[in-house]
Z-matrix of the N, CA and C atoms (Angstrom, degrees):
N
C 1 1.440
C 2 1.526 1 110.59
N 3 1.210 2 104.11 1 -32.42
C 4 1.643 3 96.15 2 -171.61
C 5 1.579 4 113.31 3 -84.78
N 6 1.524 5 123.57 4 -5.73
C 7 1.401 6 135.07 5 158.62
C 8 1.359 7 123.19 6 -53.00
N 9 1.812 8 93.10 7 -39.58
C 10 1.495 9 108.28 8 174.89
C 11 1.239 10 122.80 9 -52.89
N 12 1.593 11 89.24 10 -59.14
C 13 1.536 12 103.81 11 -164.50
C 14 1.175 13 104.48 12 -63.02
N 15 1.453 14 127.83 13 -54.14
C 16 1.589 15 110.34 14 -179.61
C 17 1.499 16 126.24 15 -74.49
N 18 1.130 17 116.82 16 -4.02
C 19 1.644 18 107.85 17 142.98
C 20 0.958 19 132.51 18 -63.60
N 21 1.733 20 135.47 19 -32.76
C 22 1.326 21 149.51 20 163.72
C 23 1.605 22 101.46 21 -61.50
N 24 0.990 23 102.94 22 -43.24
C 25 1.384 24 98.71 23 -167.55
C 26 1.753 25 105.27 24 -69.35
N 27 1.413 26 120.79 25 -64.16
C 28 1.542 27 119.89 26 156.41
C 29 1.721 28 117.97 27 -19.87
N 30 1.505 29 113.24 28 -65.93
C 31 1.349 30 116.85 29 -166.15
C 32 1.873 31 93.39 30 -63.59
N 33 1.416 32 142.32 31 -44.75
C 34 1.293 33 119.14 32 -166.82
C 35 1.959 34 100.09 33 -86.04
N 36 0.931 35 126.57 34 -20.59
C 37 1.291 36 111.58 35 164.67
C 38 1.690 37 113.26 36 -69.33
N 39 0.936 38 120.72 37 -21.30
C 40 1.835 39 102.07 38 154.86
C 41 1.138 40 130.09 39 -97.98
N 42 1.843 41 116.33 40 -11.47
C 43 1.211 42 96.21 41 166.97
C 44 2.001 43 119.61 42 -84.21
N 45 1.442 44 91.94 43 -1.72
C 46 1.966 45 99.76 44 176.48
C 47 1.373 46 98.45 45 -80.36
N 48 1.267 47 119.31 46 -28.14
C 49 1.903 48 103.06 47 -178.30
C 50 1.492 49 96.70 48 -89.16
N 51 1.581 50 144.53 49 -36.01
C 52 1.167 51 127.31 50 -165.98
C 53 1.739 52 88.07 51 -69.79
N 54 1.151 53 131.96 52 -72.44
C 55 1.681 54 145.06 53 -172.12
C 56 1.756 55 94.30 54 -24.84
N 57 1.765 56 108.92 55 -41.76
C 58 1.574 57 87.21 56 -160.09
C 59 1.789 58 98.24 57 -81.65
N 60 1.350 59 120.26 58 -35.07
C 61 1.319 60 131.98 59 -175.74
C 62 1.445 61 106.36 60 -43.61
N 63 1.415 62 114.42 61 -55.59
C 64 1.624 63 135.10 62 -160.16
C 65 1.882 64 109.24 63 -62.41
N 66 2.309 65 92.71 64 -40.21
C 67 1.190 66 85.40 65 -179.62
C 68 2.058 67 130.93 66 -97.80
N 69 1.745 68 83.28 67 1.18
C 70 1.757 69 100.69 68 152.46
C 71 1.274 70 123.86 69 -85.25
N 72 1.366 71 130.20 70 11.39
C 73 1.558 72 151.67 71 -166.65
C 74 1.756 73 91.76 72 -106.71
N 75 1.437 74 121.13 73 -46.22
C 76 1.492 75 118.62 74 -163.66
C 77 1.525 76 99.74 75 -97.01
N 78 1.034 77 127.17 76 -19.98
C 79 1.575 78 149.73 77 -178.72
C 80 1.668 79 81.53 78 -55.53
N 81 1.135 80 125.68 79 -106.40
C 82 1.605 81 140.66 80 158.60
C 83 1.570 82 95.88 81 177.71
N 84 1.459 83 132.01 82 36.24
C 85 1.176 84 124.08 83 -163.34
C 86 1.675 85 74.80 84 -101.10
N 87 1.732 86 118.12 85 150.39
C 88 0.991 87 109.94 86 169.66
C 89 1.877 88 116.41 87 -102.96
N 90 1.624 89 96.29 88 146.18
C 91 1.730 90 97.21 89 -168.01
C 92 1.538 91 99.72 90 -75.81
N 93 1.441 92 107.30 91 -51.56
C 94 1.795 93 106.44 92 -147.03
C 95 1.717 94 120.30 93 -14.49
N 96 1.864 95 92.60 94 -44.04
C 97 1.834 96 76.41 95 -176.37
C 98 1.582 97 121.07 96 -74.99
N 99 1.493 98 120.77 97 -15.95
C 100 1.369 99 137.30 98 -169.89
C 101 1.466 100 84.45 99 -72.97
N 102 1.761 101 136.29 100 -44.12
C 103 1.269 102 135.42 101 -164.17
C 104 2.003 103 101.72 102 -59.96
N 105 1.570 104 94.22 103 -43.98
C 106 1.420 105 102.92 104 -161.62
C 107 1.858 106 104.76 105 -70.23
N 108 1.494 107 89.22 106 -37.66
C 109 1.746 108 77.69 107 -177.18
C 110 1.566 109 105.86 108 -88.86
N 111 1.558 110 149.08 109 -1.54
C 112 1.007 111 126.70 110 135.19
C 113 1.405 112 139.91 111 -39.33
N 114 1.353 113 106.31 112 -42.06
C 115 1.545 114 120.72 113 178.32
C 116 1.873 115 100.45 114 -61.90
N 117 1.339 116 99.09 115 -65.54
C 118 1.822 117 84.48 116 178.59
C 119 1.182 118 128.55 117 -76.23
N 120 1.401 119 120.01 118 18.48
C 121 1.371 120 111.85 119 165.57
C 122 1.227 121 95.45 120 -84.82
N 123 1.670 122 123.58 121 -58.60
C 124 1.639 123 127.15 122 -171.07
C 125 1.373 124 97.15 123 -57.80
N 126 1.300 125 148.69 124 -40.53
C 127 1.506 126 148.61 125 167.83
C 128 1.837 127 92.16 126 -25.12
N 129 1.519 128 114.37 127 -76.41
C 130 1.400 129 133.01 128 -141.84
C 131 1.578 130 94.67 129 -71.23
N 132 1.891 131 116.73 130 -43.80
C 133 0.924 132 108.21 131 -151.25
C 134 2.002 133 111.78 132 -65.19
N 135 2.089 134 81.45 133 -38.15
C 136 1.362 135 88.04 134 172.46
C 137 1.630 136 129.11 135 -72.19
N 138 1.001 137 121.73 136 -21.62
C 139 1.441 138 107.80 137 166.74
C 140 1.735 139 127.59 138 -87.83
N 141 2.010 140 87.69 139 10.25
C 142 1.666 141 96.91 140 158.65
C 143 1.432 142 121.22 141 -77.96
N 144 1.139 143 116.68 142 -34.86
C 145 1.263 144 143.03 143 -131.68
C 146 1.597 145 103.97 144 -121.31
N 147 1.335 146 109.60 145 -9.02
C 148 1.695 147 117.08 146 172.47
C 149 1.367 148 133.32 147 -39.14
N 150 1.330 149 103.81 148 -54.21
C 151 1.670 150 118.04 149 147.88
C 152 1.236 151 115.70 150 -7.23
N 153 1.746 152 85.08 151 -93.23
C 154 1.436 153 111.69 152 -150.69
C 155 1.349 154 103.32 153 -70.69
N 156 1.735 155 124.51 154 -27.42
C 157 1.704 156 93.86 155 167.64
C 158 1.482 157 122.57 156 -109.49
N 159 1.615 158 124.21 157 24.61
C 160 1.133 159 120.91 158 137.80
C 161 1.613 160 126.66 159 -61.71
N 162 1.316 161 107.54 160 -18.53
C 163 1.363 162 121.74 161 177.65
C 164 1.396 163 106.91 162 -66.35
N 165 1.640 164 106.08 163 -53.83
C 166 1.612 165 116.55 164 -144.39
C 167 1.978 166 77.68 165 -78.99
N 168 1.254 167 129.61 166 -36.11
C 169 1.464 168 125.79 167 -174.83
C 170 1.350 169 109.53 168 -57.18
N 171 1.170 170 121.49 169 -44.77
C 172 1.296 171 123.76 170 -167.55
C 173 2.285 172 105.28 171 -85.84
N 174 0.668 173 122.05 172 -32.20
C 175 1.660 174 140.48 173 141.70
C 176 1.334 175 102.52 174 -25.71
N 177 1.470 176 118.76 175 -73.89
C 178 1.607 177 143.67 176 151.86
C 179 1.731 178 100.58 177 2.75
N 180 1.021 179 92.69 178 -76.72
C 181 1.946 180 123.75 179 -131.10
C 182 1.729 181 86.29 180 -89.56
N 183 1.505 182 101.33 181 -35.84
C 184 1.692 183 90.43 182 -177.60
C 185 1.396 184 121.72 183 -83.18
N 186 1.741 185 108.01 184 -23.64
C 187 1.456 186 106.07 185 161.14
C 188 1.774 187 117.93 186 -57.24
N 189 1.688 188 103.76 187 -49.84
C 190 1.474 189 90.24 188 -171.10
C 191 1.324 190 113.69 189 -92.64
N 192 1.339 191 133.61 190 24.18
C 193 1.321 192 141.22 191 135.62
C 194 1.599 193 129.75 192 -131.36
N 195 1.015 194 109.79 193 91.71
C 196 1.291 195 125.44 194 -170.00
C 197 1.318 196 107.51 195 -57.89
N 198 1.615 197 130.57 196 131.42
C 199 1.609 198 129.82 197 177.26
C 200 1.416 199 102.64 198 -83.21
N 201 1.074 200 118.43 199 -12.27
C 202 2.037 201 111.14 200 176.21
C 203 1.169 202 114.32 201 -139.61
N 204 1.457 203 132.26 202 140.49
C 205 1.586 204 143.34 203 171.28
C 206 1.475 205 91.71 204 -81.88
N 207 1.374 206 85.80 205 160.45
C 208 1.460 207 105.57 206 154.48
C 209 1.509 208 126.05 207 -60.57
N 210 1.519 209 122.05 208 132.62
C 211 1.540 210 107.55 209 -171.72
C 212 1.753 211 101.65 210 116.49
N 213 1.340 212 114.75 211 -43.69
C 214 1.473 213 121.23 212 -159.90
C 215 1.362 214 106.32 213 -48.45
N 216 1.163 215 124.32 214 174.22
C 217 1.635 216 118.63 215 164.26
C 218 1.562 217 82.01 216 -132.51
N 219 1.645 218 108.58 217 127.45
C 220 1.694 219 114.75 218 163.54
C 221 1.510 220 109.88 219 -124.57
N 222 1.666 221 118.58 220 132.12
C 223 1.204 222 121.15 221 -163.58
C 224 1.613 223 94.79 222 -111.02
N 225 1.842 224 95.80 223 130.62
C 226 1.711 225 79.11 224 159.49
C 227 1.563 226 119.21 225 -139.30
N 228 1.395 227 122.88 226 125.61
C 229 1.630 228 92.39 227 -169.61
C 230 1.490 229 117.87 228 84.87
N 231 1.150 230 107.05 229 -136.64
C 232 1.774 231 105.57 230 167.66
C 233 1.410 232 105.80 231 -102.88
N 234 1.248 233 151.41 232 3.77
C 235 1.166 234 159.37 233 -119.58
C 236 1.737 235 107.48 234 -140.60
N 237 1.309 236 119.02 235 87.16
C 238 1.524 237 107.83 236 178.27
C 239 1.537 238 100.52 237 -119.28
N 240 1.284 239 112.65 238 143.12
C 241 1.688 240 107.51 239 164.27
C 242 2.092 241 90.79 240 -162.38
């Protein structure tokens, strides 16, 4: 559920900035530069944020493929169970 939600949550935060852009577009205010400095904020934000959602991807990938069944024996260190 909480995958959900922050996809929902992503998809209406761009459609409120395209909706607000679209409706300062009919206004006659012009967007292009509001277009340009959106892009480099999401530019900046994402190559802040690289880390943390290569992390959350790989988090991802291990839920929907699990490296051990049930049954396995995994040793680590001195530590096997």
């Amino acid at each position: 559920m909480l995958l959900a939600d922050f996809g929902a949550s992503c998809v209406k935060i761009v459609v409120m900035c395209i909706a607000i852009i679209s409706a300062l577009g009919h206004l006659g205010i012009s967007t292009a530069s509001m277009v340009a400095v959106f892009g480099a904020a999401t530019a900046a934000v994402s190559l802040s944020a690289y880390s943390s959602l290569s992390h959350f991807v790989a988090g991802i990938m291990l839920l929907s493929n699990p490296p051990f069944a049930q049954g396995d024996e995994v040793r680590n260190a001195d530590t096997t169970g």
